[in-house]
N, C-alpha and C positions, 0 to 999 in steps of 0.2 A: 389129018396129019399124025406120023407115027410120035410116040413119045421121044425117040432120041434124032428127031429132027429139028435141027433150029438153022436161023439165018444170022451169019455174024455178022456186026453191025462195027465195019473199020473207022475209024478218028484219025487223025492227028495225033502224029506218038508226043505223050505227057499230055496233052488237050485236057481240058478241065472237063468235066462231064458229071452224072449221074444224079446222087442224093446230094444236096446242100454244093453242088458244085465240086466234091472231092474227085481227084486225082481218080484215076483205078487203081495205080499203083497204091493208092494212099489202103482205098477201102481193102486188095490184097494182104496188103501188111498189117491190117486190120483184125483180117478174117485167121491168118497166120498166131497171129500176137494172142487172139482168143483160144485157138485152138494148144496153147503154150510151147511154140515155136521157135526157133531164134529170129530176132529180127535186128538191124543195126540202126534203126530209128529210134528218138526219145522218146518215153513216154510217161505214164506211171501205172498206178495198181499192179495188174497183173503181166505190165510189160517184160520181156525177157522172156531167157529157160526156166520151166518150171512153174509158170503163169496157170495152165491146165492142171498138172497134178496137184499144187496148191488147192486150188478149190476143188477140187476130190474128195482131198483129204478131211478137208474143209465138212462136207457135207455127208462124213460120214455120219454113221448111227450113233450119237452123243453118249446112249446109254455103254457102249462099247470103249467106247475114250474115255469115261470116266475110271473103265475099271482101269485101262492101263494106265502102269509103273508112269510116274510123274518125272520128267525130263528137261533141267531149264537147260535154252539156248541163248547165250546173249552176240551179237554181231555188229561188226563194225564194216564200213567199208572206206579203205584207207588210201588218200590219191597218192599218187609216187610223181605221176609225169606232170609237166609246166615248169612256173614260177617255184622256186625254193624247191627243187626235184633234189637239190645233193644233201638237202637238210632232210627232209622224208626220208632219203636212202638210210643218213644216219639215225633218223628214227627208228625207221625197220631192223638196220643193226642192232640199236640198242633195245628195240620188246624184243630180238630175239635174243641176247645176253640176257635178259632181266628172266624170260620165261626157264631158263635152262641153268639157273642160279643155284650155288647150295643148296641144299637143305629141302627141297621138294618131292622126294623119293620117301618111301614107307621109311628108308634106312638111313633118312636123311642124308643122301648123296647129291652131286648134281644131276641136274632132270640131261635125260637124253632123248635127243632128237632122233624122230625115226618117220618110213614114210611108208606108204603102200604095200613096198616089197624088201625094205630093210629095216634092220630092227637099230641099226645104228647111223646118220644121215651128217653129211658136212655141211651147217649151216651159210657157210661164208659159200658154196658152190648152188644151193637153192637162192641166196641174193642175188647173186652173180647173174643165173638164169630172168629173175625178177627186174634187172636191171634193165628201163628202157617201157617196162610195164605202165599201162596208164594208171592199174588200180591195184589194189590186194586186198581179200579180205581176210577178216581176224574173226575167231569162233571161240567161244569156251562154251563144251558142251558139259554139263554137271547130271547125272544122274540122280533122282533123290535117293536113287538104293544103291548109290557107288560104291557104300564102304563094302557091298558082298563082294564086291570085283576083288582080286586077286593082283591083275592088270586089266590094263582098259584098251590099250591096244589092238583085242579083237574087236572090240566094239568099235572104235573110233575106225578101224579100215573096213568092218562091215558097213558104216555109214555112209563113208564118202563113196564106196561099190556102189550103194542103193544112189547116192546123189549122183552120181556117173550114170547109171540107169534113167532117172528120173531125166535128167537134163539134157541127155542125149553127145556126152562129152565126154572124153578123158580129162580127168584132172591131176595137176601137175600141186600136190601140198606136202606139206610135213605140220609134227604134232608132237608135244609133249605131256606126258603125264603126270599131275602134281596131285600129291598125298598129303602136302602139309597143314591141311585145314579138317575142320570135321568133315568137309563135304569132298571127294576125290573127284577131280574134273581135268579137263582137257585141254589146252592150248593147241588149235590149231590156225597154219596161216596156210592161205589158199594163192596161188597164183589167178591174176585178170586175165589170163591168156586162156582157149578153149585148146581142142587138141591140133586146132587148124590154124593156128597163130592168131586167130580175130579174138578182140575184147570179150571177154568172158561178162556175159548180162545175165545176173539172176533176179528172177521178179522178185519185187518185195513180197509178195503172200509166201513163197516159198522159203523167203528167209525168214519171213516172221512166224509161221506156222508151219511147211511142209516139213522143214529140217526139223523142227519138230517132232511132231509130229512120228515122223520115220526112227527117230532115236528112240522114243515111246516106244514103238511095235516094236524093234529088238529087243528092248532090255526087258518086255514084256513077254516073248521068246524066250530069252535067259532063265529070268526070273517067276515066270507065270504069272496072269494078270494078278490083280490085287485082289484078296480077300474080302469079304464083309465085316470081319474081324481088323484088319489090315485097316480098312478106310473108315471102320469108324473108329479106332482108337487114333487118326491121324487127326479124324474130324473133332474127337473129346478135347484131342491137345491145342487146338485153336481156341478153343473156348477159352482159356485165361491168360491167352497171348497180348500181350501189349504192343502189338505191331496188327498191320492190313491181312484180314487171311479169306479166305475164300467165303466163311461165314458172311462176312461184312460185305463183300460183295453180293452175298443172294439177299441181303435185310436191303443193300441199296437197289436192286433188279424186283423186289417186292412193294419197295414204299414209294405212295407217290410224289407229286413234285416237291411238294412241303416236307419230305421225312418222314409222313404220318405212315403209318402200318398197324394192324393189329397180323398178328400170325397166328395162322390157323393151317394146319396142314393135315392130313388123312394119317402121314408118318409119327407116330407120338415120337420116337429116335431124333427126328428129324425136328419137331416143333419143343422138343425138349433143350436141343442144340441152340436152335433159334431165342430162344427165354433166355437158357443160361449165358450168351454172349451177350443179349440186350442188358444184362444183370451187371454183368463185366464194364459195359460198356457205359453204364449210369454212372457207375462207381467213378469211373475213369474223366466223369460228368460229360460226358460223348453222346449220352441218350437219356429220353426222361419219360415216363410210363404219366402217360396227362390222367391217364382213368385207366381200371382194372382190364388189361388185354390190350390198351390202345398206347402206342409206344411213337415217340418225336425223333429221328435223328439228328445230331445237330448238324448245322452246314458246315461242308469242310470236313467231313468225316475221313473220308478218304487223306486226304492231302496230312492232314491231324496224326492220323495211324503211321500212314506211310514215314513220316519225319519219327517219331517214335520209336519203328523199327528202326532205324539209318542210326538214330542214338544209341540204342540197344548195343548194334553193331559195332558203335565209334565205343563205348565203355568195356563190350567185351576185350576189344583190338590194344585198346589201355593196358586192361591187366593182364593181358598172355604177354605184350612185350616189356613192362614194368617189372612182372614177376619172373619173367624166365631170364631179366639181367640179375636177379637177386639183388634189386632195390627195394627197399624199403617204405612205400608210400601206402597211406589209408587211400581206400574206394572214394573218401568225402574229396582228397585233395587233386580226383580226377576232375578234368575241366577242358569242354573242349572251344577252341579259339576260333571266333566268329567276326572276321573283319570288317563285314558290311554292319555290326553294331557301334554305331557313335560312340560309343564306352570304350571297345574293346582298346587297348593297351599295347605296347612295343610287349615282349615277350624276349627276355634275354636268357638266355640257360645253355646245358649239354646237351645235343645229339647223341638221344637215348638209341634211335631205329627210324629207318625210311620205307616204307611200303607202297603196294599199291591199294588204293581203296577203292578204285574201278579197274580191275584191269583190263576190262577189254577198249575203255574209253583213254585208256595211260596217263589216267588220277591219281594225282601221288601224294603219301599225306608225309609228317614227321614227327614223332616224339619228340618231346623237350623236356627235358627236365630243369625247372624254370628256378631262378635265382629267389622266387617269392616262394619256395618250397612246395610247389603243386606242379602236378606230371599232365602235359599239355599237347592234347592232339590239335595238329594245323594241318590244314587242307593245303598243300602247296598248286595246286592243279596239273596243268601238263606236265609232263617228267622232262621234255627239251628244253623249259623254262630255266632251269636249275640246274649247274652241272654239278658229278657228285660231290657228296660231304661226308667225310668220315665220322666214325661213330664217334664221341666223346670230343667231339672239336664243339668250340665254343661257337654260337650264333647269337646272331639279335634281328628278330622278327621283325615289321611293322606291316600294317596295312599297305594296304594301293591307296593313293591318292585317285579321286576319280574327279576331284575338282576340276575349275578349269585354269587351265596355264595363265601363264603375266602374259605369252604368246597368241594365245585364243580370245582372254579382253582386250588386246591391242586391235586383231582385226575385227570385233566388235563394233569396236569406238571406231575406227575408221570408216567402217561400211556404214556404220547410222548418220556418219556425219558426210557419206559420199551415195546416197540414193542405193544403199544395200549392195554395192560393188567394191570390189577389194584389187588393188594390184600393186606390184611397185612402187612405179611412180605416185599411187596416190598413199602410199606409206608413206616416200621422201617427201612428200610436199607435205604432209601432217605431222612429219618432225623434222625436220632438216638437220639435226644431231644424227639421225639415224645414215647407218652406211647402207649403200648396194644388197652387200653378201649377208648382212644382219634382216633386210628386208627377206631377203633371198629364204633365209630359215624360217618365215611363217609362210612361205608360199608351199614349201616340203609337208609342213604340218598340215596343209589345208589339203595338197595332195594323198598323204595319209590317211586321213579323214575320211577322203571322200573314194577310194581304193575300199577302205574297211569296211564304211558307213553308208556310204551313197548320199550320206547329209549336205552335203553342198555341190555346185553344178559350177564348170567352168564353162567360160565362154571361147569360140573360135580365135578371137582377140585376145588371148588370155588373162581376161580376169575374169574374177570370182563373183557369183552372185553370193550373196551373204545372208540367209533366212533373221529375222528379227530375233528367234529365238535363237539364233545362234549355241548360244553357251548351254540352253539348254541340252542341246543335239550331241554338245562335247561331250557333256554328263554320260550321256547315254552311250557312247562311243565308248569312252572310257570305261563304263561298268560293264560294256561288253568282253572287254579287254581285260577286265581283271577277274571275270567269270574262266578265264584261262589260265591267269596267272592272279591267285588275287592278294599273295603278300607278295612282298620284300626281304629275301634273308640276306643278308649281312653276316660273310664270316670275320670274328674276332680273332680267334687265333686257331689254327690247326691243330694244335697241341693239345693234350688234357691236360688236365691241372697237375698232373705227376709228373707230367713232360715240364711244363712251365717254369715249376719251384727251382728246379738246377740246371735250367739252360742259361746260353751265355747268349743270347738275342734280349730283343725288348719284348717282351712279353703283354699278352692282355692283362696280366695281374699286375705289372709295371705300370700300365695307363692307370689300373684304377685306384692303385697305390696312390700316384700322386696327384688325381684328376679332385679340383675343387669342389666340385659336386660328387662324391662317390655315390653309384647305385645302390639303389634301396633293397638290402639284404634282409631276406626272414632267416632268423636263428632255427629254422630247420634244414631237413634232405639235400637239394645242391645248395643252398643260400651257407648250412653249417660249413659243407665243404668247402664252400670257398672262402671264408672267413679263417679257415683253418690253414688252408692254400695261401692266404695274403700273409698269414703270419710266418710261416714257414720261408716265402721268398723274401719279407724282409731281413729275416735273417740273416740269411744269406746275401742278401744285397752288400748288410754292415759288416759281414765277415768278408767281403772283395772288397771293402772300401768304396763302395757306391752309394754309403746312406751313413748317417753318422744319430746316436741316441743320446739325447741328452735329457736329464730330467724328466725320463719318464715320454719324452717326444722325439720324434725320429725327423732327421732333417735328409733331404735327400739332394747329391750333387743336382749343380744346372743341369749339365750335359751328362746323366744317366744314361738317358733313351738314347743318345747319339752315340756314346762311346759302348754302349752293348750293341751295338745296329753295326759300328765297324768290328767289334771283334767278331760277331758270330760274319760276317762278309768274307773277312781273313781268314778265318778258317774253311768256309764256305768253300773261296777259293781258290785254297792250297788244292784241295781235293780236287777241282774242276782244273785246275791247271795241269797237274797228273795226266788228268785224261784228256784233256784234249791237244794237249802240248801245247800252251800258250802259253805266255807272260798275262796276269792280271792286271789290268792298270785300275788304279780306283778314279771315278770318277765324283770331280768338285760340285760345289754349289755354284751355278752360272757356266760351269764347261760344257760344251758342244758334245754329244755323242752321235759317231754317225757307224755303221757296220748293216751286217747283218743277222736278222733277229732270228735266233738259232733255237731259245726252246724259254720255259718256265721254269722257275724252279720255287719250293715252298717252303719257308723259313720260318722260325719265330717271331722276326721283326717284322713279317708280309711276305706277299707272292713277289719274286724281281724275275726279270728279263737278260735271260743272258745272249750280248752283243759280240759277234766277234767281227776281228776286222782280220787282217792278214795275218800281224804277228802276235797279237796281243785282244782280250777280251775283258769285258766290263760287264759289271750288274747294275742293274739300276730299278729303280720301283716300277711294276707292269703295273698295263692300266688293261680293262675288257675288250678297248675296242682295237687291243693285238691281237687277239684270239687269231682275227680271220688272217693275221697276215705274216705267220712266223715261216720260217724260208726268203721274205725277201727284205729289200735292203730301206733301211730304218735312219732316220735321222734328225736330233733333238735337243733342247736346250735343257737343265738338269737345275730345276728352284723347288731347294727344301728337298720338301719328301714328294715332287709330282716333277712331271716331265709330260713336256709337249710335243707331239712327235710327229713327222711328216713321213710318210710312206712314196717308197719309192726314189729315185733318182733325177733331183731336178733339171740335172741338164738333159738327160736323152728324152725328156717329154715330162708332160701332167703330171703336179704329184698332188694326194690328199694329205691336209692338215689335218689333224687331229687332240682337238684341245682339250 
């Protein structure tokens, strides 16, 4: 038989067959997917474009990659299509505002977006394109030699060339350039789409290493590989780093499972290295020399360093935004805010600065400059958690509660006392006080749960199977959930304190004027200022006749906070009646508002809602959950300072309550 003779052997089209039963097609898609091919099946490793040249690069000559220019790539990949698609969109909106911000240019200008073949790009027409995409991804490539660049532009569109090469695609991105840190790096987002409209699939090797990898060999093209001079003065400067460095990685790839090592190497450069880090690292009590040559790591070496560095980080990020407002604060009174600690404390002060402290993950942190006179970084996490806050407006911090609700022991108690099943009806029968729609809202919470969590399991008959450890599952749920958002801010007043002292609203210095418990003030940094602020508006309160002194004590009217709340309203809405041509009507304690809800607006006395109706318009106190509904028609009962409000039009159909 010659060699290119064979007998094909026909099936059944899709017929199972071959090794373990797979498909052909399967094992195809297989042989494809190896070979680093596109394929439109899930998988992982090397699935996708780029699967093959990944482990190429992968397997190159080590001694070769070590010389080249060192390149971090950090990557995200960010869903746009489903559930919450127009919330993503405005995410993507807003990292693309956040990346193209002030100040991120050599000359401190805003960053400009550019793409392939323009040096100038319309962000809002590259969304627009994005719009409808199942995915996107987000790049920040950083150079360790970027401050040589000049600009980075050639480098960033020789990349994505080589990645269009690589992946066998055109690709559809744009990219900005940011200077404002020591390190000069790269915002790029990428379009899901290849150049044939199908889902854009890059293996993970290729994102975790090839793009890599490839940005190395350029800037090592640019710049020439690295010196022996070059690497070991990078390799001296690890040695008294207080942070994870490459060192620490080869004493852990040396010692065995216990830590234990002695170093011994042919290199004296290299075995000198190795000493002087374990030296460092004793000091640091990280490592302990048990006998002459024979050295312990301790466990958690890794994990130890790494938090080390990230504090490093968090204390440098303190004082470059502390000192470039020209405050006034000691390095001792930095402090940074840790809410999963028992201890940790409400945190009230000014919005010093908002940054990003991952940005490719869109981790956001805050400066505060705290009423106890210490300057306080908080983790706030996602940036969609929190809409903005001006600098100098007043906030008050708290943890997340990760406890569990009165809602989550109720169905507890009911499932232990009902064979571990939960529903309605066996709500109303374990309290016959309790209503329908009341029952109704722990069936939401359990479907939230179990959306986020997969902690509990409903049944066809809809009810709930109820784990015994229930509440413990909530915990867990919860600490998931505030690993994204893990405080609570609270804005006090929008104003600064310079705003507050001679405005005609009620003010946050108002409340604390004549709040029974006033906050606990340090006679230093923001705590002096606002002590100075209190005195300053009571002044001024007694000079309008709002507060009267006697003997040394200041008495302040009942109705203060109410008659500052309608003058600054009166004013408010002389100006809004101008523009939009209405009559104001004010609205009473117990009056009815019905209209439609037209927009926000932000006062001293709070955020209100401005209602209009045909001929005439009202403000009243906003509450969060109008965000989603302004444009339509609103209508509410008006107690005190809150308002109950129901959405929508009850006669032409269904409305929501909202209490």
């Amino acid at each position: 038989m010659k060699d290119d003779d064979f007998k094909p052997k026909v099936g059944v089209p899709r017929a199972r067959g071959g090794k373990r039963g797979k498909r052909y097609a399967h094992q195809l898609l297989a042989a494809i997917n190896r070979a680093g091919g596109r394929s439109t099946r899930k998988g992982r490793g090397n699935f996708g474009r780029g699967g093959a040249m990944a482990a190429a690069l992968i397997s190159r000559d080590q001694y070769a990659a070590f010389r080249q220019r060192r390149v971090i790539v950090k990557a995200r990949i960010v869903r746009l299509a489903g559930k919450g698609m127009t919330k993503r969109m405005a995410s993507a909106r807003a990292h693309l505002r956040y990346i193209q911000r002030d100040g991120v240019t050599r000359d401190g200008e805003r960053g400009e977006l550019y793409s392939s073949d323009q040096d100038r790009v319309d962000g809002k027409e590259f969304l627009d394109r994005t719009d409808g995409d199942r995915h996107q991804f987000r790049f920040i490539v950083a150079p360790e030699d970027g401050i040589e660049y000049d600009e980075l532009k050639s480098l960033t569109r020789r990349l994505m060339t080589q990645m269009e090469e690589d992946l066998g695609t055109r690709l559809d991105w744009v990219a900005v350039d940011h200077f404002n840190t020591g390190h000069p790096h790269t915002h790029i987002m990428l379009r899901g789409k290849d150049d044939q409209r199908h889902d854009l699939v890059i293996s993970r090797g290729y994102i975790g290493t090839g793009m890599r990898e490839r940005a190395a060999e350029l800037v090592s093209i640019d710049l020439g590989p690295r010196t022996d001079l070059e690497i070991e003065a990078r390799l001296r400067n690890e040695v008294e780093q207080e942070r994870l460095t490459s060192i620490d990685k080869q004493l852990r790839r040396i010692a065995d499972g216990n830590g234990h090592l002695s170093p011994a190497l042919r290199s004296a450069f290299r075995q000198t290295l190795l000493i002087g880090r374990l030296k460092k690292l004793e000091r640091m009590e990280l490592a302990m020399e048990r006998h002459p040559g024979q050295w312990r790591l301790n466990v958690g070496l890794e994990d130890t360093l790494r938090r080390m560095g990230e504090r490093g980080d968090i204390i440098k990020t303190l004082h470059r935004e502390i000192t470039g407002r020209n405050i006034a604060r000691s390095p001792v009174d930095y402090t940074i805010h840790d809410p999963a600690n028992p201890k940790s404390k409400p945190v009230t002060g000014r919005v010093v600065a908002r940054g990003l402290s991952d940005e490719i993950n869109d981790r956001h942190y805050l400066i505060v400059d705290g009423l106890d006179g210490r300057a306080h970084y908080i983790d706030i996490g996602n940036g969609d958690e929190l809409e903005p806050i001006p600098e100098d407006s007043i906030i008050r911090v708290t943890p997340k509660n990760i406890e569990p609700r009165k809602v989550d022991i109720t169905v507890a108690e009911i499932a232990a006392a009902s064979d571990g099943r939960y529903n309605i009806d066996l709500h109303l029968k374990h309290d016959p006080h309790a209503t329908e729609n009341f029952a109704e809202a722990h069936v939401r919470r359990l479907e939230a749960i179990r959306r986020a969590a997969g902690s509990v399991m409903r049944e066809p008959n809809g009810a709930w199977i109820i784990a015994p450890d229930h509440l413990d599952r909530v915990v867990e749920y919860e600490r998931r959930r505030a690993s994204t958002a893990p405080v609570m801010v609270e804005k006090l007043s929008q104003l600064s304190l310079e705003q507050q002292v001679g405005s005609d609203g009620a003010t946050w210095l108002d409340w604390e004027l004549i709040a029974d418990t006033p906050q606990t003030i340090r006679d230093t940094g923001f705590g002096r200022d606002v002590r100075e602020a209190r005195e300053r508006r009571r002044q001024w309160l007694i000079a309008e006749g709002l507060a009267q002194e006697e003997q040394g004590s200041t008495t302040y009217r009942t109705n203060m906070l109410a008659t500052l709340r309608r003058r600054e309203l009166t004013r408010v809405a002389g100006q809004l009646s101008d523009q939009l041509g209405l009559a104001y009507s004010e609205t009473r304690h117990g009056a009815s508002v019905e209209g439609t809800l037209r927009r926000s607006i932000n006062l001293a006395s709070g955020k209100y809602a401005v209602i209009e109706k045909s001929r005439e318009f009202t403000l009243v106190p906003w509450r969060p959950v109008l965000d989603r509904h302004i444009g339509q028609h609103v209508s509410g009962t008006l107690r005190g300072d809150s308002i109950s409000w129901t959405i929508g039009r009850q006669r032409s159909g269904p409305s929501i309550s909202l209490f």
